[in-house]
C-alpha positions, 0 to 999 in steps of 0.5 A: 371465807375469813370473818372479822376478829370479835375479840373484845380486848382489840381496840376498835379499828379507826374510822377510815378517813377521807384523804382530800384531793386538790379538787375537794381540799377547800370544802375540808379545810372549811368543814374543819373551820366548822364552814359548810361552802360549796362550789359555784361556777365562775360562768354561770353561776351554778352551784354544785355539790360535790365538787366537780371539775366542770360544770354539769349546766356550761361545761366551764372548768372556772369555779369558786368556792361560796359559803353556804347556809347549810339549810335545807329541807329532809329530802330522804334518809336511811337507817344503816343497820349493817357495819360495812366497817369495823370502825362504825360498829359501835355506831349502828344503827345510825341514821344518813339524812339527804338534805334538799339545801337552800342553795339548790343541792342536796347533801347527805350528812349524818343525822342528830335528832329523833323523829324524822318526815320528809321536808323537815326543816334542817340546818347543818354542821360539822363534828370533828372526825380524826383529822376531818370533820363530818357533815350533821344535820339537826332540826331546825330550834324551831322544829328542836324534837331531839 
């Protein structure tokens, strides 16, 4: 069984990063401009999140992209304690919410403030990651415990 090089003068292994396909390249082109939108069908006007090729309540294959508030409530979270890779060794622990969004989805997102409960008021963001940006979530200023 091989094990990863703990050499300390190797230079950390870069974050991999997500390659986007025609489907999800408008939710990573917004997300570099700092905008959270997310997918909303043409038919019915079902939100949905992540972006799908149909929709999961009329099966229409329509559909647009909508701003979003990024907003929501703490639905769940967990502490990662464990490098699944080099890249977010210096990282652990770190903390992965699941927000309930106020447009009726849920997202999952890196979590920035201290103490955590379940329906926590949230509101989200994007922080630069290379060449993408990566989904955080904050209490709201009115709930600020970081």
């Amino acid at each position: 069984m091989s094990e990863l090089a703990t050499d300390s003068t190797s230079p950390t292994p870069a974050k991999p990063q997500p390659v986007p396909s025609a489907l999800t390249q408008p939710y990573w082109d917004a997300a570099r401009r700092g905008q959270l939108v997310l997918q909303q069908c043409s038919a019915c006007a079902t939100i949905r999140h992540y972006p799908r090729l149909l929709c999961a309540h009329c099966h229409s294959a329509d559909a647009h992209w909508t701003p979003a508030s990024g907003r929501g409530h703490i639905h769940s979270w967990t502490v990662c304690h464990h490098v699944f890779h080099p890249g977010f060794a210096a990282d652990v622990p770190y903390v992965l919410v699941t927000v309930d969004l106020q447009e009726g989805v849920r997202a999952l997102g890196r979590w920035r403030g201290n103490k955590l409960a379940i329906g926590l008021p949230v509101r989200g963001c994007f922080e630069a990651m290379g060449d993408v940006a990566q989904l955080v979530f904050s209490p709201e200023p009115s709930q600020d415990n970081s």
